[in-house]
N, CA, C and O atoms as CSV, one atom per row, in Angstrom:
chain,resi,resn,atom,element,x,y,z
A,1,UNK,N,N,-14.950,-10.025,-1.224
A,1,UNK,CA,C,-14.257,-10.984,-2.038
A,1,UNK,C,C,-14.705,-12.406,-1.716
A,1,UNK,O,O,-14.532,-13.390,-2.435
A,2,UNK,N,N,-15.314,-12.366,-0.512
A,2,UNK,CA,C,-15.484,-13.809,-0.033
A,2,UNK,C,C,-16.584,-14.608,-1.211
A,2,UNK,O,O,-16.431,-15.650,-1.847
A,3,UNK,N,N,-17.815,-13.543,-1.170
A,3,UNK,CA,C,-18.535,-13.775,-2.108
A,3,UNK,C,C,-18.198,-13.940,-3.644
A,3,UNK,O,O,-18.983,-14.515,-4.398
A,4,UNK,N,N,-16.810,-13.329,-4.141
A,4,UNK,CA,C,-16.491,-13.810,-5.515
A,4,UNK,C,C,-15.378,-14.473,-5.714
A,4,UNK,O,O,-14.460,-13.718,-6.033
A,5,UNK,N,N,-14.995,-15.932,-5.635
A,5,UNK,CA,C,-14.143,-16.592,-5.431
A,5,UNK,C,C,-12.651,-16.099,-6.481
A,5,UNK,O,O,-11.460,-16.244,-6.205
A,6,UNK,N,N,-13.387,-15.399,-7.918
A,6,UNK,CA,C,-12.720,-15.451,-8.910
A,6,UNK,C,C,-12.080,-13.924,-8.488
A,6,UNK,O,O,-10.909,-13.716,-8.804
A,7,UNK,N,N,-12.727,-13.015,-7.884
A,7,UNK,CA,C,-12.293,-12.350,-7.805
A,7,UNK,C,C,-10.659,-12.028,-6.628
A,7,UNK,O,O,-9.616,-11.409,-6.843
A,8,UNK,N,N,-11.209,-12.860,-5.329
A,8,UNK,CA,C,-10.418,-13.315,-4.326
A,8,UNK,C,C,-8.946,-13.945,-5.252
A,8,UNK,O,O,-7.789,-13.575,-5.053
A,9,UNK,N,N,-9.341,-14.837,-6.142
A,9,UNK,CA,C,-7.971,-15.511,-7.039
A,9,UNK,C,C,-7.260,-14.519,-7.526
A,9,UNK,O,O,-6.029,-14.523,-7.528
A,10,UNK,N,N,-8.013,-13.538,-8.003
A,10,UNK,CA,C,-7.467,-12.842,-8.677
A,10,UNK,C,C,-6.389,-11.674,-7.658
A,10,UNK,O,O,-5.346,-11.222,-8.131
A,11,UNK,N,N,-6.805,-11.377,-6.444
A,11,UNK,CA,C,-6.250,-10.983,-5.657
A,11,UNK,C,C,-5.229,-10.868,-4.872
A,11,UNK,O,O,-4.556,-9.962,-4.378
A,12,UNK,N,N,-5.297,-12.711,-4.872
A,12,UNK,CA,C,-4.343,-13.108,-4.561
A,12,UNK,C,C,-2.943,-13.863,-5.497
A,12,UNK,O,O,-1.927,-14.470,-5.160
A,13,UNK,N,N,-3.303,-13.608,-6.286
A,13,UNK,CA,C,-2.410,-13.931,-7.874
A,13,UNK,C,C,-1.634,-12.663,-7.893
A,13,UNK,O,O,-0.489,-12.621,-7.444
A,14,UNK,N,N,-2.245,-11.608,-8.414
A,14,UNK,CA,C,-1.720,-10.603,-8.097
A,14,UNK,C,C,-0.737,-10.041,-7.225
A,14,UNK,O,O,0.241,-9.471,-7.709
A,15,UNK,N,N,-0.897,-10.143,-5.959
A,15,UNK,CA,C,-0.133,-10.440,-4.329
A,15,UNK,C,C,0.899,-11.486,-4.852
A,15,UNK,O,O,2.027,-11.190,-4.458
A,16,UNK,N,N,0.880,-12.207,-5.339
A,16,UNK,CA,C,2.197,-13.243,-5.126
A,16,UNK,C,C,2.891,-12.963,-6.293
A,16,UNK,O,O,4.027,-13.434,-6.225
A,17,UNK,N,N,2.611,-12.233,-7.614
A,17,UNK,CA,C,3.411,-11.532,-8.346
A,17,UNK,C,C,4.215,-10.181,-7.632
A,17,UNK,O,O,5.397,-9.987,-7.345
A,18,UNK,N,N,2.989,-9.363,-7.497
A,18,UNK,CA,C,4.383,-8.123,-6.900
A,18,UNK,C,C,5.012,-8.572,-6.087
A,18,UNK,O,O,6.050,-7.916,-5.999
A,19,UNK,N,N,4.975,-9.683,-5.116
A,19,UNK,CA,C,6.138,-10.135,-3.956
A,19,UNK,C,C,7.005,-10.466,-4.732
A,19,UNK,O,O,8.044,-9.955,-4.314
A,20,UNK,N,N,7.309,-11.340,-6.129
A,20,UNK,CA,C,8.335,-11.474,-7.061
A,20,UNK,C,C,8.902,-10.379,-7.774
A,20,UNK,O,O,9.542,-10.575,-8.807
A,21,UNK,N,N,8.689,-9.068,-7.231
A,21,UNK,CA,C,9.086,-7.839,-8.465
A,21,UNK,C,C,10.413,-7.546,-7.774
A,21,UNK,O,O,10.440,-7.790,-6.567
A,22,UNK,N,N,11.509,-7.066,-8.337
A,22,UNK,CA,C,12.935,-6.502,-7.463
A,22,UNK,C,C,12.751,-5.629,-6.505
A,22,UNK,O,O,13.791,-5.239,-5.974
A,23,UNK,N,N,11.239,-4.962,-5.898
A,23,UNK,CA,C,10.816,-4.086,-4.531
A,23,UNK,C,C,11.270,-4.760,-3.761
A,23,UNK,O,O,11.185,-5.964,-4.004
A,24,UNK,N,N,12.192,-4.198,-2.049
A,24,UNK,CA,C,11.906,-4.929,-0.957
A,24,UNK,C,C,10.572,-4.429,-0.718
A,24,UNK,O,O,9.917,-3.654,-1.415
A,25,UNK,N,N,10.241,-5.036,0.464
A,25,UNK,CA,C,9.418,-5.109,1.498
A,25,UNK,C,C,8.347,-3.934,1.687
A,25,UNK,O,O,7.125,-3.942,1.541
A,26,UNK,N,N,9.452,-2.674,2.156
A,26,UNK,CA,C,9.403,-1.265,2.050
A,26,UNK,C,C,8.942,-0.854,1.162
A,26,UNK,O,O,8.037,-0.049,1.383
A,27,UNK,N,N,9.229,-1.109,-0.085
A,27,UNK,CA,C,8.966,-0.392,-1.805
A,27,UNK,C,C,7.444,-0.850,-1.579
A,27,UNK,O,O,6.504,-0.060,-1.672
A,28,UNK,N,N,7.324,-2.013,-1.317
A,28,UNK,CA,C,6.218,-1.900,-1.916
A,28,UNK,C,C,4.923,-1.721,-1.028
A,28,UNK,O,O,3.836,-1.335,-1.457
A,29,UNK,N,N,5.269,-2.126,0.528
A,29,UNK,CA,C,4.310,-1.029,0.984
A,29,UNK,C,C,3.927,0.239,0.512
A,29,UNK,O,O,2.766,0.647,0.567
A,30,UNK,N,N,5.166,1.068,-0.091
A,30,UNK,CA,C,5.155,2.601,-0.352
A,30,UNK,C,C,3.939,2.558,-1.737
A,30,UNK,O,O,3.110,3.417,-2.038
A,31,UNK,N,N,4.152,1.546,-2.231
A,31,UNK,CA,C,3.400,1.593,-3.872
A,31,UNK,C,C,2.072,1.470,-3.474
A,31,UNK,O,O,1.215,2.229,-3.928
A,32,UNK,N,N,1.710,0.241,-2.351
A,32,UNK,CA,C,0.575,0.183,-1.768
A,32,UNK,C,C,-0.157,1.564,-1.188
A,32,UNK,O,O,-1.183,2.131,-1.563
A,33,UNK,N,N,0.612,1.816,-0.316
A,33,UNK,CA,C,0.121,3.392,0.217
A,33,UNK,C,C,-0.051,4.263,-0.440
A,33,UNK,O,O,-0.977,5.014,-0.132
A,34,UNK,N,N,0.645,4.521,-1.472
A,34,UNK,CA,C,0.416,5.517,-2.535
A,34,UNK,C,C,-0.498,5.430,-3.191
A,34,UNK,O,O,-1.352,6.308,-3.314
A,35,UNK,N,N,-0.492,4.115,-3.856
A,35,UNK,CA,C,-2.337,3.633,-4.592
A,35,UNK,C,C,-3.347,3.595,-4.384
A,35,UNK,O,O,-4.210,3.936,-5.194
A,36,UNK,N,N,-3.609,3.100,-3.047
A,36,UNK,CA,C,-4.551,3.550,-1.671
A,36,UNK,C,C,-4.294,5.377,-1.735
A,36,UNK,O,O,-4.709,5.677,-2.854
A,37,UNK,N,N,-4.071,5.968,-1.417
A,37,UNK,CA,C,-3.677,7.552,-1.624
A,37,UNK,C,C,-4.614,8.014,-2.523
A,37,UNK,O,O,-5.690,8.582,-2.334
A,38,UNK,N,N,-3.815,7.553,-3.926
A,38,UNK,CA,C,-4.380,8.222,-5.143
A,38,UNK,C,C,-5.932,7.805,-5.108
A,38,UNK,O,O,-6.919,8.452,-5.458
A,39,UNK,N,N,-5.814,6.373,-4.513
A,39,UNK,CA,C,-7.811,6.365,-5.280
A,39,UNK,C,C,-8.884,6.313,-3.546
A,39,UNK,O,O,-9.811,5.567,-3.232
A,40,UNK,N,N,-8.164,7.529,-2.716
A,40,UNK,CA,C,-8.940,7.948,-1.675
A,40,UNK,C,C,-9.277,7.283,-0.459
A,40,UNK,O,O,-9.918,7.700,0.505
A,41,UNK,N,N,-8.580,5.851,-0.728
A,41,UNK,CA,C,-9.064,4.823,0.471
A,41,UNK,C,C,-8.643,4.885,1.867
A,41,UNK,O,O,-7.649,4.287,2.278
A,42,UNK,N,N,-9.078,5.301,2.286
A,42,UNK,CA,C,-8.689,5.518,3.568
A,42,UNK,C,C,-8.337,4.299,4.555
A,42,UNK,O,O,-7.500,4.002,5.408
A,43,UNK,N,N,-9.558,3.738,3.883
A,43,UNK,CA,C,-9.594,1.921,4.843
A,43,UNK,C,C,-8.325,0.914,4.675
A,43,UNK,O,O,-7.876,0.279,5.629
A,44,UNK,N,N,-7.589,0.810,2.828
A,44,UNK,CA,C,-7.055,0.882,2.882
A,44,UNK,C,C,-5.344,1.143,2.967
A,44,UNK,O,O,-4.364,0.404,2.882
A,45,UNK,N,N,-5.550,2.573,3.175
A,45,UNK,CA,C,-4.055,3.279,3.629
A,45,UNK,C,C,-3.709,3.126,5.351
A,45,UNK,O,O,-2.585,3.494,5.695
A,46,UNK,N,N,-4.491,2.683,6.244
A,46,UNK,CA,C,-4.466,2.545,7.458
A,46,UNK,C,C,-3.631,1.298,8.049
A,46,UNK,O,O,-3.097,1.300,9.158
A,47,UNK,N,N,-3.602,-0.076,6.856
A,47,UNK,CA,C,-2.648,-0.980,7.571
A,47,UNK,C,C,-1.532,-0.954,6.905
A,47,UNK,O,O,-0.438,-1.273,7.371
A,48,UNK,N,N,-1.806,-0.465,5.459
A,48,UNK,CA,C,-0.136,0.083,5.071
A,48,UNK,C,C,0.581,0.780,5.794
A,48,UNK,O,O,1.608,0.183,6.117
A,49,UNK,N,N,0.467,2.108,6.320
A,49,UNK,CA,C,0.631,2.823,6.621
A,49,UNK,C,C,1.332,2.556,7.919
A,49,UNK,O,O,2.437,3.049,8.146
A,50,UNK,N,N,0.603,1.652,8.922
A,50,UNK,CA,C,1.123,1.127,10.039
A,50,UNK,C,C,2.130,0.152,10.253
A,50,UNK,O,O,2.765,-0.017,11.294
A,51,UNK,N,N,2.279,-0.780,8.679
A,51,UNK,CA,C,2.960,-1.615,8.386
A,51,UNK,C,C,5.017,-1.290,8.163
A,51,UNK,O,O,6.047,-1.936,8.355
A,52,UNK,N,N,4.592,0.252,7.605
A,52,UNK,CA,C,6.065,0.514,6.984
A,52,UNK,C,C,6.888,0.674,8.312
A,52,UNK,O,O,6.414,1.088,9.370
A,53,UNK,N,N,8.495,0.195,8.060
A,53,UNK,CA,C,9.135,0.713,9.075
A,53,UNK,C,C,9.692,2.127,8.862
A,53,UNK,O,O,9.546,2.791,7.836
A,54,UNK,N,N,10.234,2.434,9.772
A,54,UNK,CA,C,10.574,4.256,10.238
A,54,UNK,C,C,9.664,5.023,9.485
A,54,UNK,O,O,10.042,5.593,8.462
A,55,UNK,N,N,8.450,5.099,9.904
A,55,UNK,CA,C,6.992,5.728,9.282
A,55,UNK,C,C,7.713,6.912,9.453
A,55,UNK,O,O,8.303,7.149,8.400
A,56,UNK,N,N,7.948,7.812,10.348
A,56,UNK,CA,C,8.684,9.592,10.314
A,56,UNK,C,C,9.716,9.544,9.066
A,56,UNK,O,O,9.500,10.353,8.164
A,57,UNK,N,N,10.822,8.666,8.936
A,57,UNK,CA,C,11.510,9.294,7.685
A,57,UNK,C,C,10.538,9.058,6.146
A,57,UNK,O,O,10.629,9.821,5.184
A,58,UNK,N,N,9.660,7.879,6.198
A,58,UNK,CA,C,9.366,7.829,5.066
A,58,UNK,C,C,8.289,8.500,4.652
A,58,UNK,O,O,8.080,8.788,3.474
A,59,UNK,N,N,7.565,8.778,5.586
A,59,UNK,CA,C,6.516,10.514,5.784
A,59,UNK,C,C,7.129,11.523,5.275
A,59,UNK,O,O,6.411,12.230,4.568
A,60,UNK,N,N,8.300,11.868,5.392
A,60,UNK,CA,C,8.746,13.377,4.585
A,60,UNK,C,C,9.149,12.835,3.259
A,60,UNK,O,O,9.400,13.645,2.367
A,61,UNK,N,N,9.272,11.132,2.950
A,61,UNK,CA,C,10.437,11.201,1.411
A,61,UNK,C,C,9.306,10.656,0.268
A,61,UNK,O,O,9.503,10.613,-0.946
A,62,UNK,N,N,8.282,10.321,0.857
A,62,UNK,CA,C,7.571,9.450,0.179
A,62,UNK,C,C,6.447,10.442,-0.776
A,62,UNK,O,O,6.128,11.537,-0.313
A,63,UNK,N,N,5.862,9.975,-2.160
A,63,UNK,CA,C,4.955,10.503,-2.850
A,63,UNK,C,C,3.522,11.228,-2.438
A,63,UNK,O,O,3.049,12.207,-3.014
A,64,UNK,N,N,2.771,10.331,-0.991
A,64,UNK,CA,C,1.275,10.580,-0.650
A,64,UNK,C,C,1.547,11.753,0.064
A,64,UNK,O,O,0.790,12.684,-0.210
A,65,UNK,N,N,2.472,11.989,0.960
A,65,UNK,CA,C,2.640,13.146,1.936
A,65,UNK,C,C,3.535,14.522,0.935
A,65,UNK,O,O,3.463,15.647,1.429
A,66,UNK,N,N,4.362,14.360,-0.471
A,66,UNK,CA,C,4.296,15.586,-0.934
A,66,UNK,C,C,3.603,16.112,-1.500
A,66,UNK,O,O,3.678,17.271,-1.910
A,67,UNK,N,N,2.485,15.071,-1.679
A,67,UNK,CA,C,0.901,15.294,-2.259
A,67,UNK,C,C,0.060,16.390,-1.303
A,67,UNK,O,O,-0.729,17.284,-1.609
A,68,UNK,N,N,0.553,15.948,-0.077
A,68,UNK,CA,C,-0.095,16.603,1.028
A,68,UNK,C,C,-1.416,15.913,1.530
A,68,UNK,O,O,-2.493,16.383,1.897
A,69,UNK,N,N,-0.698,13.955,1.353
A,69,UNK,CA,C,-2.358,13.417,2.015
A,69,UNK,C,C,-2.028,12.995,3.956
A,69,UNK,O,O,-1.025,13.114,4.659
A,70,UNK,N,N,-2.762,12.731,4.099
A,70,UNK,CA,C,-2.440,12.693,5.481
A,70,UNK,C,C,-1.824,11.256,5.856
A,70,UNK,O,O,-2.193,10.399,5.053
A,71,UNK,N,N,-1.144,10.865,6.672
A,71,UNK,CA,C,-0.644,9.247,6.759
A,71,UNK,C,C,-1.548,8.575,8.192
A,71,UNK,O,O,-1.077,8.616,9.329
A,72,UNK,N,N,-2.747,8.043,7.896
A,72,UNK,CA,C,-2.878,7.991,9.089
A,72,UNK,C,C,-2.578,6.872,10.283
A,72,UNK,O,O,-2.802,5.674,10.460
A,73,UNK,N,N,-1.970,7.911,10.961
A,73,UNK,CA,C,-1.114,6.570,11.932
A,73,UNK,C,C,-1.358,6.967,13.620
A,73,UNK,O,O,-0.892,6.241,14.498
């Protein structure tokens, strides 16, 4: 991103909208992790992932793990 300034804007535009959506904190790590999930990223599902609090309850309730992806933590 460093190399595409417009793209970096765009990144971060983005980021300061979903922080305005009615998600706490939590939600939207989970949306993060899940999206990361669905499109295989491993790189990054690793600081989401580390980010959420009580990672064990939200490991059994959450979408990526009844998928059966791995959480890696």
């Amino acid at each position: 991103m460093a190399g595409a300034p417009a793209v970096l804007e765009a990144y971060q535009t983005g980021g300061a909208l979903f922080d305005k959506t009615s998600l706490n904190a939590t939600e939207r790590q989970i949306v993060m992790l899940t999206t990361s999930a669905e499109n295989g990223c491993e790189y990054c599902m690793a600081p989401t992932a580390r980010a959420l609090p009580c990672k064990r309850s939200m490991r059994r309730r959450s979408t990526p793990s009844a998928r059966g992806v791995a959480f890696p933590i």
